[in-house]
PyMOL commands that place a pseudoatom at each C-alpha (Angstrom):
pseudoatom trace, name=CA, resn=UNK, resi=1, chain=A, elem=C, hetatm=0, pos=[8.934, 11.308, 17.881]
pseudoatom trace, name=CA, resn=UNK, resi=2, chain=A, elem=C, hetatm=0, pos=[4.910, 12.460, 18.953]
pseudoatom trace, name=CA, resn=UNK, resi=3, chain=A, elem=C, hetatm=0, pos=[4.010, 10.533, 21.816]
pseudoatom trace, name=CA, resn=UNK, resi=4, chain=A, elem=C, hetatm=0, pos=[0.344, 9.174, 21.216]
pseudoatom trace, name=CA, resn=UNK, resi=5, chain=A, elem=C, hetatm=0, pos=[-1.962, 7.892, 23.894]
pseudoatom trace, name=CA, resn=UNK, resi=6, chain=A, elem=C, hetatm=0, pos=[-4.830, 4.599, 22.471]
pseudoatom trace, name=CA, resn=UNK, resi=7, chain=A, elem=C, hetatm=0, pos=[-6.873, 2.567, 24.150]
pseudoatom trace, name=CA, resn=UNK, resi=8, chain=A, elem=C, hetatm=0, pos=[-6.687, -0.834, 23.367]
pseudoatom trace, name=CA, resn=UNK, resi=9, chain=A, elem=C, hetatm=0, pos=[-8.501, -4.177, 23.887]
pseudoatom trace, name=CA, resn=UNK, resi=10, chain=A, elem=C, hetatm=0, pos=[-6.796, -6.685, 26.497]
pseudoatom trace, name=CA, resn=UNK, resi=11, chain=A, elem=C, hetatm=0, pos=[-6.610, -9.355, 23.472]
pseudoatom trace, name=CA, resn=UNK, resi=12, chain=A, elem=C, hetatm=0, pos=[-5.204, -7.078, 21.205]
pseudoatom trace, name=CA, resn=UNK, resi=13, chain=A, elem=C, hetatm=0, pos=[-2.397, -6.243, 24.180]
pseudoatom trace, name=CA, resn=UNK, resi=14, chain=A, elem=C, hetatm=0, pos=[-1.454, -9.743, 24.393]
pseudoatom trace, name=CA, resn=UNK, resi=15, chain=A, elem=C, hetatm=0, pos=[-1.224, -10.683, 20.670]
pseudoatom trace, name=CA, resn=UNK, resi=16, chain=A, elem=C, hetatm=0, pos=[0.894, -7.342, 20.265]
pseudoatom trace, name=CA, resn=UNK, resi=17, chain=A, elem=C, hetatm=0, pos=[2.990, -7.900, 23.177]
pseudoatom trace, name=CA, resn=UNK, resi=18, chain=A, elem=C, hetatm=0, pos=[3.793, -11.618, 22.140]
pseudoatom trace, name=CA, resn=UNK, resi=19, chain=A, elem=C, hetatm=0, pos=[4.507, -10.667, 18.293]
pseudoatom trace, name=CA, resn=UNK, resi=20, chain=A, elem=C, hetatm=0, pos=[6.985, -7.960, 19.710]
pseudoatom trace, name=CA, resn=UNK, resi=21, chain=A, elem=C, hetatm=0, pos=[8.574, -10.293, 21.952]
pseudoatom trace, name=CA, resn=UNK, resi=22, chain=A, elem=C, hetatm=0, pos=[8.544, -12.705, 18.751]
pseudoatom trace, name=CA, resn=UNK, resi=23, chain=A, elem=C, hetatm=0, pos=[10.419, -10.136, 16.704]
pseudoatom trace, name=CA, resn=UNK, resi=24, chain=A, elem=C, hetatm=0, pos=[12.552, -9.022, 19.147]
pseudoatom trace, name=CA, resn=UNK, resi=25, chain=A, elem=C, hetatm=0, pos=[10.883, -5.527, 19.162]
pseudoatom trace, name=CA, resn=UNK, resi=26, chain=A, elem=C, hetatm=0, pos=[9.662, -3.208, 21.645]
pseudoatom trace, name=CA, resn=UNK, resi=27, chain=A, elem=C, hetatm=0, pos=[5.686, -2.580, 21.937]
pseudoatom trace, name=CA, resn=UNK, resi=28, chain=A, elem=C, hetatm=0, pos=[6.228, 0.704, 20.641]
pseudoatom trace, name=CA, resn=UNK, resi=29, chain=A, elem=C, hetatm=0, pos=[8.661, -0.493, 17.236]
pseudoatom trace, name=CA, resn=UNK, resi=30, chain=A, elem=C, hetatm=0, pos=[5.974, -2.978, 16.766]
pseudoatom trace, name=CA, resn=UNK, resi=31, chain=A, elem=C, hetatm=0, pos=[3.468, -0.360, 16.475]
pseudoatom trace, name=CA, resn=UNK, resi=32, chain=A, elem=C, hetatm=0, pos=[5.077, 1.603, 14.101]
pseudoatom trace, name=CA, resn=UNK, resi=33, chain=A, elem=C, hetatm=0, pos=[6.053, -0.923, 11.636]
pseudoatom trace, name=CA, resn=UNK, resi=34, chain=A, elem=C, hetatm=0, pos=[2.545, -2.092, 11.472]
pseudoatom trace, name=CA, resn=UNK, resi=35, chain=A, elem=C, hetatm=0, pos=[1.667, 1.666, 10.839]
pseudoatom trace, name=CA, resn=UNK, resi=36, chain=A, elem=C, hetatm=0, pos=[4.331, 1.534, 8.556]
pseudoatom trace, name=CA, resn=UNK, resi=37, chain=A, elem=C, hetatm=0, pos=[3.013, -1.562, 6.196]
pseudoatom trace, name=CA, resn=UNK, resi=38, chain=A, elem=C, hetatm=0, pos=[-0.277, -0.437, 6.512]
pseudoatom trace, name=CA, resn=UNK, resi=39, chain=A, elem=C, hetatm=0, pos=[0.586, 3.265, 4.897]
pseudoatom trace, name=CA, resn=UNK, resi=40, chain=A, elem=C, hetatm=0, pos=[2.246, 1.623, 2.410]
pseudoatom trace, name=CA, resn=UNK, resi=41, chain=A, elem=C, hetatm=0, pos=[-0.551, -1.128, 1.736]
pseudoatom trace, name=CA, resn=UNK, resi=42, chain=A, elem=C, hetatm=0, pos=[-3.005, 1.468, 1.556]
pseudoatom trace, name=CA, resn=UNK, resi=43, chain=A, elem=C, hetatm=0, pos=[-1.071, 3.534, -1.013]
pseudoatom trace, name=CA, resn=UNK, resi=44, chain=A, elem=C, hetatm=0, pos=[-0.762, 0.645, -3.183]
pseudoatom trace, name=CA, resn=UNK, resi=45, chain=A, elem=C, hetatm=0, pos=[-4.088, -0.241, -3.175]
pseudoatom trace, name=CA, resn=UNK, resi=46, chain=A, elem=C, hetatm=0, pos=[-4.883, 3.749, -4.055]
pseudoatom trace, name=CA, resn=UNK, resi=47, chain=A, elem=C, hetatm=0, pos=[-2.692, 3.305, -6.798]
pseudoatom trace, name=CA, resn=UNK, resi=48, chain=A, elem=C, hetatm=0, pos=[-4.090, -0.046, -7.930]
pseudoatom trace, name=CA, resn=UNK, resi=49, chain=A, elem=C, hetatm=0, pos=[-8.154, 1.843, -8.568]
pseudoatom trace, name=CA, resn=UNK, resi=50, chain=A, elem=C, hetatm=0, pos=[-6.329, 4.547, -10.186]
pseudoatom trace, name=CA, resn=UNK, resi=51, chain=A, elem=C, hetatm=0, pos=[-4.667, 1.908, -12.618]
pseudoatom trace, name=CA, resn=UNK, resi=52, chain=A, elem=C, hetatm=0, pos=[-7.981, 0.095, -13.085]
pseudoatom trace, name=CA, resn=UNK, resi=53, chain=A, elem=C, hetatm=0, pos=[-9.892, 3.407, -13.540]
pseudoatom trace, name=CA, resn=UNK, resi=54, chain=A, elem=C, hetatm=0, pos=[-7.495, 4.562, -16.124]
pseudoatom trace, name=CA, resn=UNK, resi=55, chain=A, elem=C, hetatm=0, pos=[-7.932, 1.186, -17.804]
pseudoatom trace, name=CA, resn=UNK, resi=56, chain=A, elem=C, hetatm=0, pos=[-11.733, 1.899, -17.834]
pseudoatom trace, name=CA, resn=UNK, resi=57, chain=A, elem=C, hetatm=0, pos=[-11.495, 5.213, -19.436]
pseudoatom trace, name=CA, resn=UNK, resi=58, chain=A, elem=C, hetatm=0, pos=[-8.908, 3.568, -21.877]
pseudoatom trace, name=CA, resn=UNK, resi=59, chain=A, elem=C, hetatm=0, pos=[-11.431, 0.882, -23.125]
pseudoatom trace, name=CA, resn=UNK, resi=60, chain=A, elem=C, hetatm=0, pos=[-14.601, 2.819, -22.972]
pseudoatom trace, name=CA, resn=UNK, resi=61, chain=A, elem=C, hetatm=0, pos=[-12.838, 5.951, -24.861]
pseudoatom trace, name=CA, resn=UNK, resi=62, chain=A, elem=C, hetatm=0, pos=[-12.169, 5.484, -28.170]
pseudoatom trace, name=CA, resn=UNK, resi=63, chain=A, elem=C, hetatm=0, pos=[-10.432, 9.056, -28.314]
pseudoatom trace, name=CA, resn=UNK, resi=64, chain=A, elem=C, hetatm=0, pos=[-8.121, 7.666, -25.896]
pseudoatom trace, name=CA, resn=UNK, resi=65, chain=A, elem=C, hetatm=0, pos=[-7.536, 4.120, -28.343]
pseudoatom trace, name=CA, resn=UNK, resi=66, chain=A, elem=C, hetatm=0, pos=[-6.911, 6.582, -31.444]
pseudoatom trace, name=CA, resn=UNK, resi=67, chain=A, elem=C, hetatm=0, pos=[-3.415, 7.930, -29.535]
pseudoatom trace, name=CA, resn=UNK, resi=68, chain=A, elem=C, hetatm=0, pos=[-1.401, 4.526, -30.198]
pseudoatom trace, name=CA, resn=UNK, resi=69, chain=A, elem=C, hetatm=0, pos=[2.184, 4.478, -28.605]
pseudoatom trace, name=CA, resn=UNK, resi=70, chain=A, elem=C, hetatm=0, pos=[4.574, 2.569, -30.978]
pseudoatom trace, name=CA, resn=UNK, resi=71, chain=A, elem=C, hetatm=0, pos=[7.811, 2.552, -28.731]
pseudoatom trace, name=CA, resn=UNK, resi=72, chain=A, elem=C, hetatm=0, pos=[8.723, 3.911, -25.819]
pseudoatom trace, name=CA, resn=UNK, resi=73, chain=A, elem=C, hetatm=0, pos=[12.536, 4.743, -25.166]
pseudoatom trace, name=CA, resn=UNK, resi=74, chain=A, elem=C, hetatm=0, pos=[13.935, 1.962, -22.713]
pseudoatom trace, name=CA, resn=UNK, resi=75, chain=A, elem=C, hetatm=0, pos=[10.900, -0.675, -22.862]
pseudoatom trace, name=CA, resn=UNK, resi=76, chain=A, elem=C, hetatm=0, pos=[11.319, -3.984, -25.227]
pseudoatom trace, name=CA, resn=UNK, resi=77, chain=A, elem=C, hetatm=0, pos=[8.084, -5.231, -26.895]
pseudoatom trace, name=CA, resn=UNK, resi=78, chain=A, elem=C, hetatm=0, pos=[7.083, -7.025, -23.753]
pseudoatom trace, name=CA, resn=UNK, resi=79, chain=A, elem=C, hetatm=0, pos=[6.717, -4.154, -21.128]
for i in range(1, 79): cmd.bond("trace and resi %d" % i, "trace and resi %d" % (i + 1))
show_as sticks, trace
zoom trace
């Protein structure tokens, strides 16, 4: 593990402190699972633009509406 060094507010020490005492976690788990869920929250979102941009290009492109895909090995009619 990197040992890191942040300044932090006195409220945000409390609330963090309490929620790991909550959870039955040290200061320093705490921290790193809400690193953690925020990497992954962020990567999701990332992923959710890219789906709606590709939507975008799908209804504004009528080259892209030509290519129809009539089945797809493993997927039943409803996804």
């Amino acid at each position: 593990m990197i040992r890191k060094q942040v300044m932090i507010e006195e409220r945000q020490n409390r609330a963090a402190t309490e929620l790991a005492r909550q959870r039955g976690l040290s200061f320093s788990e705490l921290v790193r699972e809400l690193i953690d869920r925020e990497v992954a929250h962020s990567k999701d979102k990332q992923i959710q633009k890219a789906a709606e941009q590709l939507r975008e290009a799908y209804l504004t492109d009528s080259d892209l509406r030509e290519f129809e895909i009539t089945e797809v090995e493993g997927l039943d009619e409803t996804g």
